[in-house]
PDB file of N, H, CA, C and O in Angstrom:
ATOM      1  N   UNK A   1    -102.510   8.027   7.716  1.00  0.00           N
ATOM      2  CA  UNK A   1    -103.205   7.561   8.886  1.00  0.00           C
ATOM      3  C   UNK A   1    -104.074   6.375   8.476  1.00  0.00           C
ATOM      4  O   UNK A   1    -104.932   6.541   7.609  1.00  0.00           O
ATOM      5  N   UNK A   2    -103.876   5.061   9.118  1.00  0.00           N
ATOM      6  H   UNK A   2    -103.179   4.926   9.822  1.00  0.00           H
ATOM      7  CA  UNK A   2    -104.461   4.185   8.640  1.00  0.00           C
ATOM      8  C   UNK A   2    -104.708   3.108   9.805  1.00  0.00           C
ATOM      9  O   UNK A   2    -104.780   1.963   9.358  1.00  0.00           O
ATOM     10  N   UNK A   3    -104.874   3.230  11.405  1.00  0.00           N
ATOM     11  H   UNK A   3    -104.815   4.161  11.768  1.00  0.00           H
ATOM     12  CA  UNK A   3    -105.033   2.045  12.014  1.00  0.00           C
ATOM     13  C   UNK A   3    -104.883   3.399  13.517  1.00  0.00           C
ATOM     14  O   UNK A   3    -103.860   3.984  13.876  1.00  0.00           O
ATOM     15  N   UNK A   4    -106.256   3.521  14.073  1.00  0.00           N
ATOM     16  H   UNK A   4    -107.087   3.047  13.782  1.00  0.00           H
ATOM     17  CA  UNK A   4    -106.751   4.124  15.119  1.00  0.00           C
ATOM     18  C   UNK A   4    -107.089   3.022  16.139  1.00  0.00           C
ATOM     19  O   UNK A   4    -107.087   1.875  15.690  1.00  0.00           O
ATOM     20  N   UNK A   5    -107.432   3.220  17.678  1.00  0.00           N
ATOM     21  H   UNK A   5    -107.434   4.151  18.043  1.00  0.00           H
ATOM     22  CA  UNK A   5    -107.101   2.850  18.403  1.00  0.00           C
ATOM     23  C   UNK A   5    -107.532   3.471  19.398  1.00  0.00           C
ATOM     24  O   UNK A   5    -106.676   4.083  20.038  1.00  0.00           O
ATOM     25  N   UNK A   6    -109.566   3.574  20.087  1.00  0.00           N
ATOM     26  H   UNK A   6    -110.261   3.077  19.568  1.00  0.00           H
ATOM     27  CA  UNK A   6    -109.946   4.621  20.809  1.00  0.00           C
ATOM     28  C   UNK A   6    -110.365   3.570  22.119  1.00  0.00           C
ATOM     29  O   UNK A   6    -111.112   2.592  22.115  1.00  0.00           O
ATOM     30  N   UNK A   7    -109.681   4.099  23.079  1.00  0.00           N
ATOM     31  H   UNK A   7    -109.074   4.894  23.083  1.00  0.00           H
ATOM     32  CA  UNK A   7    -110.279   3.663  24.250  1.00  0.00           C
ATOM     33  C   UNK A   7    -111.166   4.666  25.201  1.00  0.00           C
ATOM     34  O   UNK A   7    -110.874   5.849  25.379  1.00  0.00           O
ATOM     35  N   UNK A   8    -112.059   4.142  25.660  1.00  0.00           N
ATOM     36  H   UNK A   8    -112.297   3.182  25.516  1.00  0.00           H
ATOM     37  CA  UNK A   8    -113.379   5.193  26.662  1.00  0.00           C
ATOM     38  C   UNK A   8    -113.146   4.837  27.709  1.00  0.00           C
ATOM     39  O   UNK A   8    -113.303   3.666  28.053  1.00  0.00           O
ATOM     40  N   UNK A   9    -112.583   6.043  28.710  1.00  0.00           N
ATOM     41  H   UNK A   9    -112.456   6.995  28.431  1.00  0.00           H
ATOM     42  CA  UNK A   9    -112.878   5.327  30.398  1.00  0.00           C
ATOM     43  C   UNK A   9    -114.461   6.082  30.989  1.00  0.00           C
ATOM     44  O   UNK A   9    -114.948   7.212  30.936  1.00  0.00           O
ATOM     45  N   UNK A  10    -114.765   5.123  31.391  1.00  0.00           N
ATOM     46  H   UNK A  10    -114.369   4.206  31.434  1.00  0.00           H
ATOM     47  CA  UNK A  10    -116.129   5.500  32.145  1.00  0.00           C
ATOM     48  C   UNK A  10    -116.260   4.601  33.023  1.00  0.00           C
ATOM     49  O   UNK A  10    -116.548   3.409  32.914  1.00  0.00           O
ATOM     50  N   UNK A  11    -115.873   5.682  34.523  1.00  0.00           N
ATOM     51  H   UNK A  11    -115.638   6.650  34.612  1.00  0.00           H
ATOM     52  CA  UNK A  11    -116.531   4.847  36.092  1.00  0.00           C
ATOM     53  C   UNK A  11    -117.251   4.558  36.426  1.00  0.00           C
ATOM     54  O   UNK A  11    -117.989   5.510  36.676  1.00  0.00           O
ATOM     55  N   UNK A  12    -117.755   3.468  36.725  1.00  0.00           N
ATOM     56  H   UNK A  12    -117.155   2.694  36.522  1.00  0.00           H
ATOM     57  CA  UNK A  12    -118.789   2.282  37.174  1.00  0.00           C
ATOM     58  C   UNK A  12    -119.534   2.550  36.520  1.00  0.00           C
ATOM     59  O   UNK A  12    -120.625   3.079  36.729  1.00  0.00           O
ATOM     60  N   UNK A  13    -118.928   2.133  35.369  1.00  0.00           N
ATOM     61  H   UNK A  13    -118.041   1.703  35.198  1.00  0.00           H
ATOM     62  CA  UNK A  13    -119.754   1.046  34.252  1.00  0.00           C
ATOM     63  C   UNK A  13    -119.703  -0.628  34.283  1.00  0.00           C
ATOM     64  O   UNK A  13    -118.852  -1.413  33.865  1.00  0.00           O
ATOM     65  N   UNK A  14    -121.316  -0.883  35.137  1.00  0.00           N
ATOM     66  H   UNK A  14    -122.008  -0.245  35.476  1.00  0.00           H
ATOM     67  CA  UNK A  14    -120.801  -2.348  35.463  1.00  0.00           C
ATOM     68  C   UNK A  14    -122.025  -2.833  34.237  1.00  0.00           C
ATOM     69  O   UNK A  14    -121.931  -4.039  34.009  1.00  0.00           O
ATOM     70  N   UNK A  15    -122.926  -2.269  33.574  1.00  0.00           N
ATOM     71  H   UNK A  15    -123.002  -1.290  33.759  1.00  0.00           H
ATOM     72  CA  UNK A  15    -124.141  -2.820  33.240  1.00  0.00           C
ATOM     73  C   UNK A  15    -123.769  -2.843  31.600  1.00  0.00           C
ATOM     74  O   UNK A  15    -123.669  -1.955  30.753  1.00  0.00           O
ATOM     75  N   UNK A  16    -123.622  -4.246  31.577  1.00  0.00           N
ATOM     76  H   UNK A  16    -123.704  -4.967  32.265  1.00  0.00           H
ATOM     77  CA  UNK A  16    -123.280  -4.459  30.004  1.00  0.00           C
ATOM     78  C   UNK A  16    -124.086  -3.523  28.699  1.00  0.00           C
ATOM     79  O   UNK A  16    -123.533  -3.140  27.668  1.00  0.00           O
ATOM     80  N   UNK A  17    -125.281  -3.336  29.021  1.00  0.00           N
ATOM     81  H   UNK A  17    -125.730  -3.647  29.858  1.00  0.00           H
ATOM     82  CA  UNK A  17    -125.704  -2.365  28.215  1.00  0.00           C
ATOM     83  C   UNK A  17    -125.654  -1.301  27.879  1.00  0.00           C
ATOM     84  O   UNK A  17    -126.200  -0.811  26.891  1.00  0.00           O
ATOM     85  N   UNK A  18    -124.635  -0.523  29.067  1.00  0.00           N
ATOM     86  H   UNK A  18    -124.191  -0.921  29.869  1.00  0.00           H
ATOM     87  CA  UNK A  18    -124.381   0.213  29.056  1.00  0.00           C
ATOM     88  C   UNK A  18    -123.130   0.818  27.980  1.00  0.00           C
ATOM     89  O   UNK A  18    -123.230   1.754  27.186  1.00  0.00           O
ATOM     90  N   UNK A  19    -122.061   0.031  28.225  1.00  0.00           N
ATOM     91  H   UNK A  19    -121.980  -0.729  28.870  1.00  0.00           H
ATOM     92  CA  UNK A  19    -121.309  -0.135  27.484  1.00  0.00           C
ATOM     93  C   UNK A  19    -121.291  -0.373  26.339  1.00  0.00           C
ATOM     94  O   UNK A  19    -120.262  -0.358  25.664  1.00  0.00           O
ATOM     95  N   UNK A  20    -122.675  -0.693  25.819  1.00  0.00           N
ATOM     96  H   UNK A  20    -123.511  -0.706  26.368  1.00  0.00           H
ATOM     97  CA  UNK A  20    -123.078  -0.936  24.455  1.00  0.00           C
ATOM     98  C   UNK A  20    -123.512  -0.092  24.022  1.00  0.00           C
ATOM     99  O   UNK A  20    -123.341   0.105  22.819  1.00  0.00           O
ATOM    100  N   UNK A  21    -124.423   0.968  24.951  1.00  0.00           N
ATOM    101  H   UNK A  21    -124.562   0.807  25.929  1.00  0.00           H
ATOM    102  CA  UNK A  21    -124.663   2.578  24.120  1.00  0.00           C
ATOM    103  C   UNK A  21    -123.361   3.320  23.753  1.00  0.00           C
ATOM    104  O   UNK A  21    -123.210   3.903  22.680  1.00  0.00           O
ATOM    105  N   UNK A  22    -122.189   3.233  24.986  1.00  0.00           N
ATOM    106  H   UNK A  22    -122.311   2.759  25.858  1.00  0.00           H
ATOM    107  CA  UNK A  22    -120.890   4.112  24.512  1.00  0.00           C
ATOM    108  C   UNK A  22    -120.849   3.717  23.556  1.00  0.00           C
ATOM    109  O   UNK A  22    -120.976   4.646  22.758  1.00  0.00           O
ATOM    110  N   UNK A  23    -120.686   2.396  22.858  1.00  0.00           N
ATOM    111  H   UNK A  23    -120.582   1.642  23.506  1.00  0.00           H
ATOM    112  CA  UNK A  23    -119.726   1.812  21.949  1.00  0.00           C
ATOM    113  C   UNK A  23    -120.690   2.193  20.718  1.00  0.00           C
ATOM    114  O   UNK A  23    -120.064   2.307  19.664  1.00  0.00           O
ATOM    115  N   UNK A  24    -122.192   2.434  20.609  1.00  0.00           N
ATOM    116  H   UNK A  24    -122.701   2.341  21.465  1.00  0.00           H
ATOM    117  CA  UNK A  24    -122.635   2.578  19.935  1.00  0.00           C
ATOM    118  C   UNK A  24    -122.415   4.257  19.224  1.00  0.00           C
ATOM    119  O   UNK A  24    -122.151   4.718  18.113  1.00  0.00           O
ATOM    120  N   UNK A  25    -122.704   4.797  20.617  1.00  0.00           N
ATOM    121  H   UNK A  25    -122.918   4.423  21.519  1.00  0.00           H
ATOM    122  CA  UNK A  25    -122.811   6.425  20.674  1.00  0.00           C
ATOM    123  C   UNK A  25    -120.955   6.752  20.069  1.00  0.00           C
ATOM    124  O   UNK A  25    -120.965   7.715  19.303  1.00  0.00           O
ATOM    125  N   UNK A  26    -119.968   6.354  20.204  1.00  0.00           N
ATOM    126  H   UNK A  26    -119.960   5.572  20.827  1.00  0.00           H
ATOM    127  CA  UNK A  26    -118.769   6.450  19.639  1.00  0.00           C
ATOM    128  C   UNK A  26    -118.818   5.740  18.154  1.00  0.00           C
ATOM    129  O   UNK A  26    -117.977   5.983  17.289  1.00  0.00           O
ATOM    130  N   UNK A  27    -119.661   5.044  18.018  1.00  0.00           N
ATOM    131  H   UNK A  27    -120.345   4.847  18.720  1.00  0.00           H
ATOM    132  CA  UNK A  27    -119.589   4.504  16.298  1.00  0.00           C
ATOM    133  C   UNK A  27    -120.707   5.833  15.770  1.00  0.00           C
ATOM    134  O   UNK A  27    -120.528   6.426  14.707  1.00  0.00           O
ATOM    135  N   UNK A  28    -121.479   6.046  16.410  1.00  0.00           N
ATOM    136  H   UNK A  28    -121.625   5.564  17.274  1.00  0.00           H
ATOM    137  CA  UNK A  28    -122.172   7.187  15.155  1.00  0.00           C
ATOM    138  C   UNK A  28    -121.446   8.289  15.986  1.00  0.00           C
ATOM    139  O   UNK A  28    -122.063   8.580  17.010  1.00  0.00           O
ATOM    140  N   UNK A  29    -120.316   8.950  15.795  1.00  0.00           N
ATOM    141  H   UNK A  29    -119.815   8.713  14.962  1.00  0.00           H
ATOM    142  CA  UNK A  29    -119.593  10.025  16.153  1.00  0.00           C
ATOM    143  C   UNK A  29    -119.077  10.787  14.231  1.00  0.00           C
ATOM    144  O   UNK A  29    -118.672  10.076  13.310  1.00  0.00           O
ATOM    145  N   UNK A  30    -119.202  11.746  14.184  1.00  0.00           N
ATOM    146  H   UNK A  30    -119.531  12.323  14.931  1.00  0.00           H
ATOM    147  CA  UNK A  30    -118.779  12.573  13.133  1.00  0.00           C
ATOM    148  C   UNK A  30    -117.496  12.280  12.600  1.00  0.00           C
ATOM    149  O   UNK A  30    -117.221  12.159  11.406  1.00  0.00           O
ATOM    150  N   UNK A  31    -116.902  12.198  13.357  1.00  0.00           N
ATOM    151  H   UNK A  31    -117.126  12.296  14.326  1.00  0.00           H
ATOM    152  CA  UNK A  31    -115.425  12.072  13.456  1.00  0.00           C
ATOM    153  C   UNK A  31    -114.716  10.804  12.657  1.00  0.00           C
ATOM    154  O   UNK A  31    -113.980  10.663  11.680  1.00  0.00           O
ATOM    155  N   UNK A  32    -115.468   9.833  13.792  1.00  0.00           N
ATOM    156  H   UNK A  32    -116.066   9.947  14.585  1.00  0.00           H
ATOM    157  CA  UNK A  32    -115.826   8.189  12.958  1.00  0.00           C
ATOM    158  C   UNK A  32    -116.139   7.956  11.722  1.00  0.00           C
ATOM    159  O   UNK A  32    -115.487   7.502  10.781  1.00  0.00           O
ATOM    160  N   UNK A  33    -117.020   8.254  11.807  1.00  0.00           N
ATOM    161  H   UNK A  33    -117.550   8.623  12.571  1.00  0.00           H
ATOM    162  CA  UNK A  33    -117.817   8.109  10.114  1.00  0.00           C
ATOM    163  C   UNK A  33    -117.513   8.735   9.456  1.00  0.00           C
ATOM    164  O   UNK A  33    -117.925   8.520   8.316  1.00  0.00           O
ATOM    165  N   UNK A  34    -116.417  10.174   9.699  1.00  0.00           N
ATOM    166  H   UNK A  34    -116.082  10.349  10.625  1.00  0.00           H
ATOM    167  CA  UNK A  34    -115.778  10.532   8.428  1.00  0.00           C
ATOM    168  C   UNK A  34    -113.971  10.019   8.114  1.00  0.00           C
ATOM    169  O   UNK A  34    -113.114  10.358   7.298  1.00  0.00           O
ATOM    170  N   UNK A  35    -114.022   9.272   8.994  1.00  0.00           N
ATOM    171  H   UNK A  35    -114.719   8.997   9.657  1.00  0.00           H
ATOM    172  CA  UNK A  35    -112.837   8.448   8.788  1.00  0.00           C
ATOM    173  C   UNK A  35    -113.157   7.017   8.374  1.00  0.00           C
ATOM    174  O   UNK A  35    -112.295   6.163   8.165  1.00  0.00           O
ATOM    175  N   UNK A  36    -114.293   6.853   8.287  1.00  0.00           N
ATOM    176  H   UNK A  36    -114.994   7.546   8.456  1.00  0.00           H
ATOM    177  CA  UNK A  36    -114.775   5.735   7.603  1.00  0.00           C
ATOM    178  C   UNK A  36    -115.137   6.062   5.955  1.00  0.00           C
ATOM    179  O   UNK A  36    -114.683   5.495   4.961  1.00  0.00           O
ATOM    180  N   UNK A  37    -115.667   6.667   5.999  1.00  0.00           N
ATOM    181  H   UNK A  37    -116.036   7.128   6.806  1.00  0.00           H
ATOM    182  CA  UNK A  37    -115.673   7.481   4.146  1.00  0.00           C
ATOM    183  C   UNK A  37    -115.207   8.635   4.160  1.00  0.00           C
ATOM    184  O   UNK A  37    -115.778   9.679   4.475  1.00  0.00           O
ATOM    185  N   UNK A  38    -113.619   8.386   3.644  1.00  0.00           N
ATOM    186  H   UNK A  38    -113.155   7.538   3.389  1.00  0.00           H
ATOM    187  CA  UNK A  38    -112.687   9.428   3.549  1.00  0.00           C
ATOM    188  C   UNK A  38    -113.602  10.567   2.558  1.00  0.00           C
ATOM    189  O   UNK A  38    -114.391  10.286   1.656  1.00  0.00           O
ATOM    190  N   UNK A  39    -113.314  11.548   2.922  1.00  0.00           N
ATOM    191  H   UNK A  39    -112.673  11.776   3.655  1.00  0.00           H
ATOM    192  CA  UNK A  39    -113.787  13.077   1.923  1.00  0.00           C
ATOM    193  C   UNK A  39    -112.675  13.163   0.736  1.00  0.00           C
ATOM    194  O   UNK A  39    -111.561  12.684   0.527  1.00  0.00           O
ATOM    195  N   UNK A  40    -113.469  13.924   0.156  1.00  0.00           N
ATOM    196  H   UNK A  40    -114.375  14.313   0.326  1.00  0.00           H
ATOM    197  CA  UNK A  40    -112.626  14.381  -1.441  1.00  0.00           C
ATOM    198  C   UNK A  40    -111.966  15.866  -0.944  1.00  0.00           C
ATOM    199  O   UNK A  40    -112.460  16.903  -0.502  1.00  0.00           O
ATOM    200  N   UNK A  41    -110.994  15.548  -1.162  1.00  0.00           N
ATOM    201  H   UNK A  41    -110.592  14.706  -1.522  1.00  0.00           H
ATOM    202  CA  UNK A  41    -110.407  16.772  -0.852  1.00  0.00           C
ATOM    203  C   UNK A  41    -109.744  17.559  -2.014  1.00  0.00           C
ATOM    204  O   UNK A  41    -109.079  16.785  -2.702  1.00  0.00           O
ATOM    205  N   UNK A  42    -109.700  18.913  -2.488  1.00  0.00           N
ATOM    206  H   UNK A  42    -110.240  19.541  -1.928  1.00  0.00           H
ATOM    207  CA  UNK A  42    -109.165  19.331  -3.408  1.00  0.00           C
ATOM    208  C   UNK A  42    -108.868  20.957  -3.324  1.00  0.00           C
ATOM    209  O   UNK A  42    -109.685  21.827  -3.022  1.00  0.00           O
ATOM    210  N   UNK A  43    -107.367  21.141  -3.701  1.00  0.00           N
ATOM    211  H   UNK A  43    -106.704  20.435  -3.947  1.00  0.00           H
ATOM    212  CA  UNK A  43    -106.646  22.213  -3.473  1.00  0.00           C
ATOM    213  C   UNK A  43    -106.797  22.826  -4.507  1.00  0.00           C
ATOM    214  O   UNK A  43    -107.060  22.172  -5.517  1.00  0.00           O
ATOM    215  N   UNK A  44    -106.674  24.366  -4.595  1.00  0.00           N
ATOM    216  H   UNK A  44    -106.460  24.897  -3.775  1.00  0.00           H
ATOM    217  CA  UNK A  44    -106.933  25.347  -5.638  1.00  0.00           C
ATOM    218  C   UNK A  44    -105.906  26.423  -5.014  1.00  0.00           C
ATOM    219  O   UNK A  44    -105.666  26.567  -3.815  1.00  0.00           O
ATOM    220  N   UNK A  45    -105.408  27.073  -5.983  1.00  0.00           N
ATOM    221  H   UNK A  45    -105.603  26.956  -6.956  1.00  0.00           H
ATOM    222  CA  UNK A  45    -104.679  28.225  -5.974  1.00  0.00           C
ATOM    223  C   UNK A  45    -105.487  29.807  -6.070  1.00  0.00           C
ATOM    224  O   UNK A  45    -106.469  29.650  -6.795  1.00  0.00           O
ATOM    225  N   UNK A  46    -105.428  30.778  -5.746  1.00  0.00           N
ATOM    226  H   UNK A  46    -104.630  30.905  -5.157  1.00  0.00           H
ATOM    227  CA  UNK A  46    -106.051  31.885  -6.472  1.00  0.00           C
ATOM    228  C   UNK A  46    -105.383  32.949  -6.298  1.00  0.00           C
ATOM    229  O   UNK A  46    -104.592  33.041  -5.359  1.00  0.00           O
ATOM    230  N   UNK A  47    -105.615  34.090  -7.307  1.00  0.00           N
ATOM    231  H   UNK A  47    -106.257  34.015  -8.069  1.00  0.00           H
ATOM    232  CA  UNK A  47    -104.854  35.136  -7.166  1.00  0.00           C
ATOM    233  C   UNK A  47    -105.943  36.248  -6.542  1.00  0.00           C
ATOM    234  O   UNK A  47    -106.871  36.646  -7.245  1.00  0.00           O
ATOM    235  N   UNK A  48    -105.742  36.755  -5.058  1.00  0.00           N
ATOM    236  H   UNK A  48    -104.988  36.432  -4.487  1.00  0.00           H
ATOM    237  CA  UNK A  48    -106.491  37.519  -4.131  1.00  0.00           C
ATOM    238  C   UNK A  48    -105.412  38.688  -3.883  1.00  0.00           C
ATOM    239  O   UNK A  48    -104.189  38.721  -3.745  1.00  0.00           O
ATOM    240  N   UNK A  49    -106.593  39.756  -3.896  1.00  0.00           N
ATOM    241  H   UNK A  49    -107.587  39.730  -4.008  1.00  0.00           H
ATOM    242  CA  UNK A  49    -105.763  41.042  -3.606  1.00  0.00           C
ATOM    243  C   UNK A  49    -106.064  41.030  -2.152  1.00  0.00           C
ATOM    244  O   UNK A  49    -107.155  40.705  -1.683  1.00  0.00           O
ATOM    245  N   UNK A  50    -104.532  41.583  -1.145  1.00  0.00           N
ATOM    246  H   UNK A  50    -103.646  41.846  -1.526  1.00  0.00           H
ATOM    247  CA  UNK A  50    -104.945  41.676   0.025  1.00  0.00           C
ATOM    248  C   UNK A  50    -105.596  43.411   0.184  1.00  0.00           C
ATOM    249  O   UNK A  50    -105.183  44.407  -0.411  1.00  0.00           O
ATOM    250  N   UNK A  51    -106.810  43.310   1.269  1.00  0.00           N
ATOM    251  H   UNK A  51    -107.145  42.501   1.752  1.00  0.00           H
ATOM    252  CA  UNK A  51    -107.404  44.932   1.309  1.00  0.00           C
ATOM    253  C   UNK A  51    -106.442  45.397   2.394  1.00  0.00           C
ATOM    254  O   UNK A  51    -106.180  44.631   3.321  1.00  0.00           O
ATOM    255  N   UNK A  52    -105.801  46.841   2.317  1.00  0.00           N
ATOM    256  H   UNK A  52    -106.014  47.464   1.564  1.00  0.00           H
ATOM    257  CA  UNK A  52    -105.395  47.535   3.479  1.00  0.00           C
ATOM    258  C   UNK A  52    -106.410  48.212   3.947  1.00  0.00           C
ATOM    259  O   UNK A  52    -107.223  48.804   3.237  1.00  0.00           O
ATOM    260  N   UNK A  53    -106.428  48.167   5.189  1.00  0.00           N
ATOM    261  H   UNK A  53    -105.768  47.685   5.766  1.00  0.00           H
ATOM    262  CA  UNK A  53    -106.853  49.378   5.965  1.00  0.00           C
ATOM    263  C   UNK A  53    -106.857  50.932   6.024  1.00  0.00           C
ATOM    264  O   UNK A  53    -105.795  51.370   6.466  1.00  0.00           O
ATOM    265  N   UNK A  54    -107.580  51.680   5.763  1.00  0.00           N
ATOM    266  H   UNK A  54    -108.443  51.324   5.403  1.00  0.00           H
ATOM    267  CA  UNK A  54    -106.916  52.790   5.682  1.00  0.00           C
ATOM    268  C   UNK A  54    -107.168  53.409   6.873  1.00  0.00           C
ATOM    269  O   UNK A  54    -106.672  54.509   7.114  1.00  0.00           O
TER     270      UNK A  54
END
């Protein structure tokens, strides 16, 4: 994944400033900013006993 592409609809939005909080409020989004500094990701194996029920 390398080239996103987010569009916002929001009705009567005529007030340019407005549009500048979305655009702001969508740049500090979680989501964003962790697709902006990818995470370290790292896989491990383990050997787990499954518990039965008794």
């Amino acid at each position: 994944m390398d080239n996103f592409r987010i569009v916002i609809e929001v009705p009567g939005l005529e007030d340019p400033r407005h549009s500048d909080g979305v655009i702001r409020a969508a740049r500090n989004c979680l989501i964003h900013n962790t697709m902006l500094h990818a995470p370290s990701i790292e896989i491990a194996v383990s050997d787990v006993e499954i518990l039965k029920a008794s």
